[in-house]
C-alpha positions in Angstrom: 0.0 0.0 0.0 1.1 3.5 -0.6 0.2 6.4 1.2 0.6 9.7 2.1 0.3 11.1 5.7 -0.2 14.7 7.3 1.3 14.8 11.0 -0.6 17.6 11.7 -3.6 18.7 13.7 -7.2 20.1 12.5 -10.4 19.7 13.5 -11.5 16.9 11.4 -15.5 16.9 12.1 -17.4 14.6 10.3 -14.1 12.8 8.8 -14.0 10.0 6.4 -12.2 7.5 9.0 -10.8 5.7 5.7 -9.8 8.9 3.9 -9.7 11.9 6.0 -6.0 13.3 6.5 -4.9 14.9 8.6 -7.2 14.1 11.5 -6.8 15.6 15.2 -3.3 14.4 15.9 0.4 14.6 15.8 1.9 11.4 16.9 4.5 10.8 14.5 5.4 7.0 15.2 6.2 4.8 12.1 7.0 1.2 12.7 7.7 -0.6 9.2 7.1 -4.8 9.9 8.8 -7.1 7.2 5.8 -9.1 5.4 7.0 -12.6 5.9 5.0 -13.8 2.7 6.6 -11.0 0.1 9.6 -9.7 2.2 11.8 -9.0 -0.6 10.5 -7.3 -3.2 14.3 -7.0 -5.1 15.1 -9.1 -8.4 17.5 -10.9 -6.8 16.7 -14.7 -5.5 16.5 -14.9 -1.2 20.0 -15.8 0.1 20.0 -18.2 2.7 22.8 -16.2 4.9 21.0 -13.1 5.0 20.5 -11.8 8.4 17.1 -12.4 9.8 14.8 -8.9 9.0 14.2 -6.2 11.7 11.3 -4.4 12.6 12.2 -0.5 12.5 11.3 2.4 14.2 11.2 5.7 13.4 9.9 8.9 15.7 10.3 12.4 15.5 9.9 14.3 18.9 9.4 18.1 17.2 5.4 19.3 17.0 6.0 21.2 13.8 3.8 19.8 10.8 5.3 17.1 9.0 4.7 14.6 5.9 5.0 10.9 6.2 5.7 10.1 2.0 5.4 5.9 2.4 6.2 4.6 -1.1 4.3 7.1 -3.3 7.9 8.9 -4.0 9.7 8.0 -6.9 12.9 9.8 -8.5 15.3 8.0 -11.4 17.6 6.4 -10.7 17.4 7.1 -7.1 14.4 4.9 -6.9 11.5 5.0 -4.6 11.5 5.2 -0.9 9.8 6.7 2.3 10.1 10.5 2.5 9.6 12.6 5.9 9.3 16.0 5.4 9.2 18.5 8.3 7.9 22.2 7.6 9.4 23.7 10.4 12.9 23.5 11.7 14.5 21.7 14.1 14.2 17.7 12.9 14.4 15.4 15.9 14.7 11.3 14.3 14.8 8.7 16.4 16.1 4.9 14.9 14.9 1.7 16.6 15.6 -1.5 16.0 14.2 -4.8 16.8 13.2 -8.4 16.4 9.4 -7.6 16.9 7.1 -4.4 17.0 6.4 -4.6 20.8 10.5 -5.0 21.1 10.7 -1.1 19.3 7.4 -0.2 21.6 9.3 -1.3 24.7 12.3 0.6 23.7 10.9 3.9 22.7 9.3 3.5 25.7 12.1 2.8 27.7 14.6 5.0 26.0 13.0 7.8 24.6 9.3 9.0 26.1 10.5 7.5 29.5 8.6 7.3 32.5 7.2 10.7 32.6 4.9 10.3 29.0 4.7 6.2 28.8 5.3 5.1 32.4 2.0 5.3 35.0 2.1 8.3 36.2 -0.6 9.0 34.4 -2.6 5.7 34.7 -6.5 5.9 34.1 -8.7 5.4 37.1 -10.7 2.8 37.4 -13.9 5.0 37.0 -13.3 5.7 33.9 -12.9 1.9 32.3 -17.1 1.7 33.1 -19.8 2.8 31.0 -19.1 7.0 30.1 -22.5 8.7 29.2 -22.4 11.8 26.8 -24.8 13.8 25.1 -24.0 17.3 23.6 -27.8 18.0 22.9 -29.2 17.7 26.8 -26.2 19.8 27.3 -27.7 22.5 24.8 -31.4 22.5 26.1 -33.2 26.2 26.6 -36.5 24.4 27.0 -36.7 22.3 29.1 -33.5 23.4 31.1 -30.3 21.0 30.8 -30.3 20.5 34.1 -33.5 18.7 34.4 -32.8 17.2 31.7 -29.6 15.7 33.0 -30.6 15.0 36.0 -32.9 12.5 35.1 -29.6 10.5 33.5 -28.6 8.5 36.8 -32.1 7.5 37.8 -32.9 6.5 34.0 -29.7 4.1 34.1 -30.9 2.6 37.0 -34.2 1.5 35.7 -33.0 0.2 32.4 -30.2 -1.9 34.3 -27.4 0.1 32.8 -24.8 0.9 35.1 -23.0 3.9 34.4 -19.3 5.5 36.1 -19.0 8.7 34.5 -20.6 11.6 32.6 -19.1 13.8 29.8 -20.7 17.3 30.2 -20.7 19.4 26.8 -19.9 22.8 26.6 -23.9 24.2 27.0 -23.2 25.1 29.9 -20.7 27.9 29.4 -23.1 29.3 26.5 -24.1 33.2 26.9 -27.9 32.8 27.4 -28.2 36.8 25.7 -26.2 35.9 22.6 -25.9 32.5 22.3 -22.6 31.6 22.0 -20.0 29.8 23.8 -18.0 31.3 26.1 -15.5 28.9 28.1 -15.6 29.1 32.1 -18.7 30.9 31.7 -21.8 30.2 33.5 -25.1 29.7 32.1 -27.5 29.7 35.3 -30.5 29.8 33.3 -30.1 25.9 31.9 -27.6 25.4 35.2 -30.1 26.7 38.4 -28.3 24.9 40.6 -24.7 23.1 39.2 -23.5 22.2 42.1 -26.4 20.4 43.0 -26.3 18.8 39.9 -22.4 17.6 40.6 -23.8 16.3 44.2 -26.7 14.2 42.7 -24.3 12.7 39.8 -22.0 11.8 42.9 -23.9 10.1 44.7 -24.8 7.9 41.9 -21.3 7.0 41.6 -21.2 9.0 38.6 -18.4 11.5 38.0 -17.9 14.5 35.4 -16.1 15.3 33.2 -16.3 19.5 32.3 -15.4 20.4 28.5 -13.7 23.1 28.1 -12.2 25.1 24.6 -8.8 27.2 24.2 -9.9 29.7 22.7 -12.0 33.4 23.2 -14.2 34.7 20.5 -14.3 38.5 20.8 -16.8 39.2 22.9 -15.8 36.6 25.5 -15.8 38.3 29.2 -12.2 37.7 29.1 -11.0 38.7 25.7 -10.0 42.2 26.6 -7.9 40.9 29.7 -6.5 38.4 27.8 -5.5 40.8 25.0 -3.9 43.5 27.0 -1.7 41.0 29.3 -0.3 39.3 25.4 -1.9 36.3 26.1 -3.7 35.9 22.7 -1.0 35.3 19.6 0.6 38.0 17.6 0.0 38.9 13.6 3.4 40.2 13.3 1.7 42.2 10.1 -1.2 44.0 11.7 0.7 44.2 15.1 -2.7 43.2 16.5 -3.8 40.1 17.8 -4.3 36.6 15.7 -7.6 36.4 14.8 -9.1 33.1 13.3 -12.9 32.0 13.1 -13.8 29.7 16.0 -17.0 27.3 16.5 -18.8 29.4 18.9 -22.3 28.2 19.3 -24.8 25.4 17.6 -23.8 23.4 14.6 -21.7 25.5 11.8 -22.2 28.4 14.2 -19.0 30.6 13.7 -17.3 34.1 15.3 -14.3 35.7 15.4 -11.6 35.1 18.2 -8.4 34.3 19.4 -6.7 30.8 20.1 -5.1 31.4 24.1 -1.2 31.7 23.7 -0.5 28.7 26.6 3.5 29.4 26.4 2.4 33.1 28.1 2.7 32.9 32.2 -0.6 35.0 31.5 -2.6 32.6 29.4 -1.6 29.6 31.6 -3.3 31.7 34.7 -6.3 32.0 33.0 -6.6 28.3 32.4 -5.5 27.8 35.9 -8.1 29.9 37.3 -10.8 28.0 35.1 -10.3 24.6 36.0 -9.9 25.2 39.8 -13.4 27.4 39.6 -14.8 24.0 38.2 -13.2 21.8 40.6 -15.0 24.6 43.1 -18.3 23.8 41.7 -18.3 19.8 42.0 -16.4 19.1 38.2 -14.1 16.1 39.0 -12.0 16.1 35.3 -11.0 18.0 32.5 -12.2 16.8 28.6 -9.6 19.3 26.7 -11.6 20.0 23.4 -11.3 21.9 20.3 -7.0 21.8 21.3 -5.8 21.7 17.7 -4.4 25.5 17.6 -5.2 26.0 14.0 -3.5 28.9 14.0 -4.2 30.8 10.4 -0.6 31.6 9.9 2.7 30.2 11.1 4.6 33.3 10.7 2.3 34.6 13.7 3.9 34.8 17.2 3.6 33.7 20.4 5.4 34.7 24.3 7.4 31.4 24.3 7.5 32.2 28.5 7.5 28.6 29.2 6.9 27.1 33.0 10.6 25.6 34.5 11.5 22.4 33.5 9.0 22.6 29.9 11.3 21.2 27.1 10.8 22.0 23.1 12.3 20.9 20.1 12.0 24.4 18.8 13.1 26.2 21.9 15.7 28.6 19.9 15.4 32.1 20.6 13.7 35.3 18.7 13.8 38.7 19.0 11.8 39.9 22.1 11.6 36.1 23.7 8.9 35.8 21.0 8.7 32.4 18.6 7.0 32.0 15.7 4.1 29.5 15.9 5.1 27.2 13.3 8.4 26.5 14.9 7.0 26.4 18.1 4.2 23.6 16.8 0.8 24.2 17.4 0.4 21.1 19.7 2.9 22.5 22.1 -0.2 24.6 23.4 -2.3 21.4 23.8 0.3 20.0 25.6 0.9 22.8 28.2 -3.1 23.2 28.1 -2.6 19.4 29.3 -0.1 20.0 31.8 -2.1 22.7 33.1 -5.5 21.0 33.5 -3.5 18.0 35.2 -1.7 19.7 38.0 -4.5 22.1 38.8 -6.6 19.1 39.7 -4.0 17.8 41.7 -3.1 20.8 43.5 -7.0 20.8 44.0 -8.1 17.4 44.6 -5.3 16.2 46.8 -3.9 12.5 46.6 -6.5 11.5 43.4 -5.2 11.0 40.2 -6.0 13.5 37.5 -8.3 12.5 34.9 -8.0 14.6 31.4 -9.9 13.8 28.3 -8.1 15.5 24.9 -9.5 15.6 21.8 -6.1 16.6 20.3 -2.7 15.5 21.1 1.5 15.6 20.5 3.4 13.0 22.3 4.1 15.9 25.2 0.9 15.7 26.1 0.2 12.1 27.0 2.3 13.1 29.9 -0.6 14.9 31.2 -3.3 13.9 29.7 -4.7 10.0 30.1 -6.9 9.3 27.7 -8.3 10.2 23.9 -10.6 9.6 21.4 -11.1 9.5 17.5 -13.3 13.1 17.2 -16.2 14.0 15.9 -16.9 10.9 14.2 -20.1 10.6 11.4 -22.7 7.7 11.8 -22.0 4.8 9.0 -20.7 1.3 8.6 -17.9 2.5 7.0 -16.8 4.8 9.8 -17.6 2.3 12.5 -15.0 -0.2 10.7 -12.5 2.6 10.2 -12.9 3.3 14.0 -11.2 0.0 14.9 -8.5 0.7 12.7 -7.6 4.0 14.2 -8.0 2.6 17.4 -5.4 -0.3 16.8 -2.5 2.6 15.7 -3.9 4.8 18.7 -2.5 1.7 20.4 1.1 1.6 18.7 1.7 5.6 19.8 1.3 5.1 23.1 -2.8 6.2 22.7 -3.5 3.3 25.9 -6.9 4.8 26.5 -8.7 5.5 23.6 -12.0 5.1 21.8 -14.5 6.6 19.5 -18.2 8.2 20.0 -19.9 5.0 20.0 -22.9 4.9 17.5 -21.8 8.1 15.8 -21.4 12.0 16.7 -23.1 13.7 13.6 -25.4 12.7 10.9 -28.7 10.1 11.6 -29.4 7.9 14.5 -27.6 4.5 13.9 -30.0 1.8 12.7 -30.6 -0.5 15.3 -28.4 -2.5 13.8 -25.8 -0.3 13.5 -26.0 0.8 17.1 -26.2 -2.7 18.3 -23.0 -4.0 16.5 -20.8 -0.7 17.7 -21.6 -1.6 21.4 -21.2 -5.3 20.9 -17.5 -4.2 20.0 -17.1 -1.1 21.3 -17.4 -2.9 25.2 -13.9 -4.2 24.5 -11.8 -1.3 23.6 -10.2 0.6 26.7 -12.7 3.5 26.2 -16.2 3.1 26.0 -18.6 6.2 25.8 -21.6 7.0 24.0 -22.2 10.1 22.4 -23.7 12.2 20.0 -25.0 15.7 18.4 -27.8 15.1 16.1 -29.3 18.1 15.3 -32.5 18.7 13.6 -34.5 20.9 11.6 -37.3 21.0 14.8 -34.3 20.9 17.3 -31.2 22.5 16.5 -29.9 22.0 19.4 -29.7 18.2 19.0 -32.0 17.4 22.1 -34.6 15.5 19.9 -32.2 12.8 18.7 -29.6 11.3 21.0 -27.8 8.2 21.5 -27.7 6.1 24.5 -28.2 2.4 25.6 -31.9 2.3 25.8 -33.3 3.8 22.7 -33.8 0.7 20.7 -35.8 -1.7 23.2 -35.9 -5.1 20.7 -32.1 -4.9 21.5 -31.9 -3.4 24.6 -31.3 -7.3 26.6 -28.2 -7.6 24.2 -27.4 -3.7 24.9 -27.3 -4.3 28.9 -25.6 -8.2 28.7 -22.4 -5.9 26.5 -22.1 -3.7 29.2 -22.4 -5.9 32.2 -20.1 -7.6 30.6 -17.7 -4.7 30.4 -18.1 -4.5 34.0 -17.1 -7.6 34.8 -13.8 -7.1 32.6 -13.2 -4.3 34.8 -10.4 -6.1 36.2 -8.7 -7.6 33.4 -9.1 -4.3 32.0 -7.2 -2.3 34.7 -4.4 -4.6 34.7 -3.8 -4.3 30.9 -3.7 -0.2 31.5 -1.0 -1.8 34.1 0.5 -3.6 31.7 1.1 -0.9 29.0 2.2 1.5 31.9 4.8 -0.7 33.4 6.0 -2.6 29.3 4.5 -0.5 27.2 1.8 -3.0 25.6 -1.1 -1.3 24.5 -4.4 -2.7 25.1 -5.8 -3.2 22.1 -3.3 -5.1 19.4 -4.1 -6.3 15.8 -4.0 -10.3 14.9 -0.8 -10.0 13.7 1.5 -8.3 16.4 4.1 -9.4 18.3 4.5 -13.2 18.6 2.3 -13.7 15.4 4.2 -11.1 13.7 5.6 -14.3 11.8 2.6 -16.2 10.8 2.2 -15.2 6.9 -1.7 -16.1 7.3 -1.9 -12.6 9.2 -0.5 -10.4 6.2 -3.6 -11.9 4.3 -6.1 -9.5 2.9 -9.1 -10.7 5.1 -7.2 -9.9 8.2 -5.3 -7.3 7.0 -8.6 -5.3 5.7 -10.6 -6.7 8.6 -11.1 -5.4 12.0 -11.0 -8.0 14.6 -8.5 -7.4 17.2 -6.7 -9.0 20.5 -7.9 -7.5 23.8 -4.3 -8.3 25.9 -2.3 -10.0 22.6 -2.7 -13.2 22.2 -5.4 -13.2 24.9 -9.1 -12.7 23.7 -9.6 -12.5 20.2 -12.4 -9.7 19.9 -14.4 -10.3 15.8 -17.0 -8.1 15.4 -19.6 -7.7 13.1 -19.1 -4.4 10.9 -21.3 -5.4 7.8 -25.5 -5.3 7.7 -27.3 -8.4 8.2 -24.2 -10.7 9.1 -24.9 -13.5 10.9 -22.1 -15.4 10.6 -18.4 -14.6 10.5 -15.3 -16.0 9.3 -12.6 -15.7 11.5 -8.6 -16.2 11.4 -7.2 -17.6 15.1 -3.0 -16.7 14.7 -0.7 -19.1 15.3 2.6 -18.3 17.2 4.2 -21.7 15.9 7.2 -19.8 14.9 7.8 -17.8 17.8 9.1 -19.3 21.4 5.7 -18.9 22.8 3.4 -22.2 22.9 0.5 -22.6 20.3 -1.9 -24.1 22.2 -5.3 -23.2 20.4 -8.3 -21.0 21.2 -12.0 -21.5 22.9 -15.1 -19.8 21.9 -15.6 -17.9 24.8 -19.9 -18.0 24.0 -19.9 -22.0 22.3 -17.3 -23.1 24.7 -15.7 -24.8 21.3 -11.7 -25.3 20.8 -10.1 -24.8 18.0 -6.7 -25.5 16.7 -4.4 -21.9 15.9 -3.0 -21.3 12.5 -6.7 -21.6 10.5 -9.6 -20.1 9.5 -13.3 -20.8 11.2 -17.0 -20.0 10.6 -18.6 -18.9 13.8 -22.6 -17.9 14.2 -22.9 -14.0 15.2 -26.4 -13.4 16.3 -27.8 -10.7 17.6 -26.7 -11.5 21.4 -23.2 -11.6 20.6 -20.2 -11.1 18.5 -17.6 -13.7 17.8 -15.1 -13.7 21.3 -11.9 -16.4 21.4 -9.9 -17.3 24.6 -6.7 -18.0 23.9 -6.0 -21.5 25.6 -3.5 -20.6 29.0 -5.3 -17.4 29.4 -6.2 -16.2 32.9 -9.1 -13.0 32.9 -9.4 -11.4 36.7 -13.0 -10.7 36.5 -15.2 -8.4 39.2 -19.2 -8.1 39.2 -21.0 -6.7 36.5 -21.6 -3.4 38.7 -20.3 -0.1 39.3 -18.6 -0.7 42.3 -16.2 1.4 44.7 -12.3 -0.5 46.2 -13.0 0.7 49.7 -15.8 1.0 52.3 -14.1 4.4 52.9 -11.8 7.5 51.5 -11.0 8.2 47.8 -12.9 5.4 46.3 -16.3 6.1 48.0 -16.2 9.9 48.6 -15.7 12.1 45.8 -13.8 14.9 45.7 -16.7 17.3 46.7 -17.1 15.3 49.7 -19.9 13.1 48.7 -20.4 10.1 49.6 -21.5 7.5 46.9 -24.7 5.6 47.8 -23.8 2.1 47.8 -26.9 -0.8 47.2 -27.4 -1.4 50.8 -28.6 2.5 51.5 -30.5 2.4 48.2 -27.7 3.6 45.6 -26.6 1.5 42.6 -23.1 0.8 43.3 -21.4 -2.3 45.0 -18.3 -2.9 46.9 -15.9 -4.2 44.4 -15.6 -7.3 47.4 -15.5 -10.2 44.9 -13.2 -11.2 42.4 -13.0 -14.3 40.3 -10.8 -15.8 37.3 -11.5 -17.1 34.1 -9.2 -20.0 33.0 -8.7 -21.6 29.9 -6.8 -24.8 30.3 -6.4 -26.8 26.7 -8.4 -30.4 26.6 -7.1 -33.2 27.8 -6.8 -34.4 24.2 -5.6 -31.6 22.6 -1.5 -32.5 23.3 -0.6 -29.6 24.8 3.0 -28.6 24.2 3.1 -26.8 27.6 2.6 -27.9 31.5 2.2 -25.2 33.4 0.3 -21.4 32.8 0.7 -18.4 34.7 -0.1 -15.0 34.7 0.4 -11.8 37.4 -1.6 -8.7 37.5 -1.3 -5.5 39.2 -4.4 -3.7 41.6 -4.9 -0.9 43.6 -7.7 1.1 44.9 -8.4 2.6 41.4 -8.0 6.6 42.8 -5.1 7.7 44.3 -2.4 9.5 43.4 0.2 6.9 41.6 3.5 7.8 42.8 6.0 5.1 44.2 4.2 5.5 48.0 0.6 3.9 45.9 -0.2 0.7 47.6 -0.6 -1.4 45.6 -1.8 -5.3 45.0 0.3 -8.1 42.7 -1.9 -11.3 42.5 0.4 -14.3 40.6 -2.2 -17.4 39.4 -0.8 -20.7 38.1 -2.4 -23.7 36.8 -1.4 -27.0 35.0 -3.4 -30.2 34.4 -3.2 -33.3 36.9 -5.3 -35.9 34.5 -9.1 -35.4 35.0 -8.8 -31.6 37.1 -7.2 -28.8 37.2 -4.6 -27.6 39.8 -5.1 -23.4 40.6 -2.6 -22.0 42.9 -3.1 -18.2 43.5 -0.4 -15.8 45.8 -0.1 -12.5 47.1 3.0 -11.5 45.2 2.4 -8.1 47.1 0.1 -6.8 49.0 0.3 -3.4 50.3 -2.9 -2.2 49.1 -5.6 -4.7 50.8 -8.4 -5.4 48.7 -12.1 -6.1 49.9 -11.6 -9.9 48.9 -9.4 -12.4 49.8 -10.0 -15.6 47.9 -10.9 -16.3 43.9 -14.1 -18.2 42.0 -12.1 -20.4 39.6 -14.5 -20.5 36.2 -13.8 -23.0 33.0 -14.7 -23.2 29.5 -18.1 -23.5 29.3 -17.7 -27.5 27.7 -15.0 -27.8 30.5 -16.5 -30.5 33.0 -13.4 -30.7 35.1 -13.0 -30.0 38.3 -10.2 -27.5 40.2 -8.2 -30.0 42.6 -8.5 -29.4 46.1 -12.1 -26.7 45.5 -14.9 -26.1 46.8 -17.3 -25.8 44.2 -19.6 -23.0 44.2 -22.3 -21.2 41.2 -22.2 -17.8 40.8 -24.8 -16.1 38.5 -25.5 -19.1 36.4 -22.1 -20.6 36.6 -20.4 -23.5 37.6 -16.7 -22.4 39.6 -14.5 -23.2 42.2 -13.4 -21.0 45.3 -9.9 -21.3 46.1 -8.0 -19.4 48.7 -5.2 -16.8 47.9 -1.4 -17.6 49.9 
């Protein structure tokens, strides 16, 4: 394939997910994987003594715009090649080198971002793994006011058996009831009687929020003026005035003049400052950074370059005045500060809880502040919704650990029910998972009429609820993959053909290369979804790792309870209660209840930082102590040769909340198992234990055709299912 790539930033709404470039980031990683089936591509016939191929690496650190040129270039009698072309100087390259993708992953990670961008500092709560509501047109309503509109969210979930951890609050709430337009860190009291009493009600739900907020002041914003005179806005070097751009400033294709906030001005970052602690004030518990691409209309425009101690740039050398020209600087340097920014305020505010921030845009800087992203203002088709997957997967390679898309489609018509149904069904299994949606219409322009959530097609609304619960129950498994990627640098999320089936040529084939099934953990649970209209059935590729050292040992269908051998292709029913989901056999999942639950009876976890206490089940609420925890094993047949003995696995808890510096307590839980003829022995050890979680012993579950027993168990159902309880040493 050859292509041609914009690492730059825009504000891509309504993109094309197959066509669209550029899109809303700058994350210029390039990993180039030798095709085991047409690795060379030269005349000459294979010699035997060549050395074995590399996977390689390439990053560039700077934020200017760039061009990734991947074959398309062509010069006699040069050749062809790949062409990077930066438009701003300085060029930062960085060369790895390594026998597998995750082996470059691992050492960019290790050796260039380091432990301040890829490392867990910035691990995401557990909160925000659950179900994450949305809706931009509640947000918008005059009539009846958003707030009553919102506020009927929590109770709604609880009816329809939808559990729900947090809520993404739209920007209608800043809007200028006399003019309507937005204005951010403004307060509209007319749809917002009483915010903090909405923050108080979401909280004791167990529901936290997530306030979004925009970089930017049109001209009549109440700070423009105080922003202008203290230089805080960027510079037009030719009118010696301030930079004006148009900005989105109201409803749908609503637009005004403004100003983009210069974030390298001392000034500019107080602003911010001042904003998010006002919203912390009120009851917001995170920031969702939006509309952070800094489209500035002209590069040769200027901004203070006063940059907080410590803040490193590629483009750092000096200009008259201290001033820098915004092209050199890169545009995402603002995002990043704007992330750095929005992070420690809600530390300095919130003390000993993690900070939560949501960004729509994003240089590699800023995943040192900010936790978690998402594709953009996506457009409701099956197209898109297969293109989603794909953009999640290279999310994944650059270091994007917690990332999703706006499940059933920002703009343009309701899903069909179909539609809807299938982007939940797959959208449960990615490491971000929220639902929402602006679908104006001609009757309501502000988007209230039409809106996405779980409920709005009944017929499907069981297979809705069993997706989500099932999320829940991941929970778990989930958290220690984030874990996982913090501590090794794995992402979540993988496609069929990484790491140890980087070799297996059946991956490089069109189906699975065009195709958007995907390993949750690699070469754990193989997620296939169902991205075409009225499929029923799906043909599926299970990897084989036969030429790598790690075992093949073959894969279960988690619903069927079927093993197959790896290395082939199988036919699988997809009805409308499920998608196609394989187990990997020697695969452990930590699973917790399909609730919203909190770690601790007490602190962080069960107070929020407004000092509410969540209602837990007991006193009437909808949340649960997270006081149960069970595993999911997958030990190959008895018949089925396997060409290991033994299986383990180790994963990393901790009460989801605090702070994660190296005083977090935290919980290591190692589980082993091997067969001993007709059962299975389970051994299960507190390889650390600092942090003291609300259970102490483990429900042992099998394949669902699995009628052995766990050695030395007591047997016990739980919700329908045969398992074992075994204690922990």
């Amino acid at each position: 394939m050859r292509r041609k790539f914009e690492i730059s930033a825009t504000n891509a709404a309504l993109y094309d997910a197959y066509n669209s470039d550029p899109l809303y980031k700058h994350l210029p990683f390039l990993l180039l994987v030798p095709d085991p089936v047409h690795r060379d591509t030269s005349s000459r016939a294979p010699n035997p003594q060549d050395p074995p191929p590399f996977v390689k690496g390439i990053f560039t650190s700077g934020s200017a715009d760039a061009t990734w040129n991947l074959g398309c270039h062509h010069n006699d009698p040069t050749g062809g090649g790949k062409v990077f072309t930066v438009h701003s100087a300085p060029l930062d390259l960085f060369l790895s080198w390594g026998s597998s993708g995750q082996e470059v992953k691992r050492a960019w990670k290790d050796n260039i971002l380091r432990e301040d961008i890829a490392g867990p500092k910035r691990l995401v709560g557990r909160t925000w793994y659950g179900y994450l509501g949305s809706t931009m047109g509640q947000a918008e309503s005059d009539n009846p006011p958003a707030q009553e509109l919102l506020s009927k969210f929590p109770e709604k979930c609880k009816e329809m058996g939808i559990p729900v951890s947090a809520m993404f609050l739209s920007s209608g709430y800043t809007v200028d009831p006399k003019t309507g337009f937005l204005m951010t860190f403004n307060w509209n009291y007319t749809r917002y009687p009483d915010f903090e009493g909405l923050m108080r009600l979401f909280h004791s739900y167990g529901i936290k929020i997530s306030a979004n907020a925009k970089p930017y002041v049109s001209n009549f914003h109440q700070s423009f003026e105080d922003l202008r005179v203290k230089k805080a806005l960027f510079h037009d070097p030719i009118t010696g005035q301030h930079s004006q751009t148009q900005v989105w400033s109201g409803l749908w294709a609503e637009n005004s003049y403004g100003c983009w906030v210069d974030m390298t001005s001392q000034e500019g970052r107080e602003y911010w400052r001042n904003g998010v602690k006002d919203l912390v004030r009120r009851g917001v518990d995170s920031l969702w950074n939006d509309d952070n691409e800094y489209t500035i209309p002209d590069d040769s425009h200027t901004c203070r370059f006063d940059l907080p101690h410590g803040f490193t740039n590629p483009g750092s050398s000096s200009l008259k005045g201290g001033q820098q020209l915004a092209g050199r600087v890169g545009h995402l340097t603002h995002c990043e500060l704007m992330g750095q920014v929005s992070a420690q305020t809600l530390e300095e505010t919130q003390p000993g809880r993690r900070s939560f921030v949501l960004t729509r845009s994003a240089n590699v800087g800023t995943l040192g502040w900010a936790n978690s992203s998402w594709s953009g203002d996506n457009f409701t088709s099956w197209k898109n919704f297969r293109g989603e997957v794909a953009m999640g997967l290279n999310a994944g390679l650059a270091f994007l650990h917690s990332y999703g898309d706006d499940v059933g489609g920002f703009a343009g018509p309701l899903p069909t029910q179909e539609l809807f149904l299938r982007w939940v069904q797959s959208a449960v299994w990615r490491s971000r998972f929220c639902i929402h949606s602006f679908k104006p219409t001609p009757d309501a322009r502000n988007g209230t009429s039409e809106v996405n959530e779980p409920w709005m097609y009944p017929e499907v609304l069981p297979y809705i609820r069993a997706a989500i619960l099932r999320r829940y129950e991941l929970i778990p498994y989930m958290y220690a993959l984030s874990w996982e990627g913090a501590l090794e640098g794995k992402a979540p999320m993988t496609w069929l053909g990484w790491d140890m089936f980087e070799k297996d040529p059946a991956c490089y084939d069109e189906q699975v290369l065009e195709g958007q099934d995907f390993w949750v953990g690699t070469g754990r649970i193989l997620v296939a979804g169902v991205y075409h209209p009225g499929v029923k059935e799906r043909s599926v590729y299970l990897p084989s790792s036969a030429s790598s050292t790690v075992p093949d040992e073959g894969y279960f269908d988690y619903h069927a309870g079927n093993f197959y051998a790896a290395g082939q292709y199988i036919t699988v029913p997809t009805p409308d209660d499920h998608i196609a989901t394989f187990v990997r056999a020697g695969t452990i999942i930590p699973i917790g209840k399909p609730a919203a639950t909190v770690t601790t009876k007490d602190g962080l976890s069960s107070t929020t930082a407004d000092g509410t206490k969540i209602k837990l089940v007991g006193d009437g609420g909808v949340v649960e102590l997270d006081d149960w925890r069970g595993i999911e094993i997958y030990p190959p047949p008895s018949t089925s040769q396997a060409k290991a003995s033994k299986w383990s696995w180790e994963w990393t808890e901790d009460d989801g909340e605090s702070l994660v510096d190296a005083n977090l307590p935290i919980t290591k839980v190692k589980v082993e198992y091997e067969l001993l003829g007709d059962e299975v022995k389970v051994t299960a050890n507190w390889a650390k234990k600092d942090f003291v979680p609300l259970w102490d012993e483990l429900w042992v579950g099998l394949p669902k055709t699995d009628l052995r027993k766990v050695s030395g168990a007591i047997e016990k159902e739980v919700r329908g299912r045969k398992g074992f309880i075994i204690s922990i040493q």
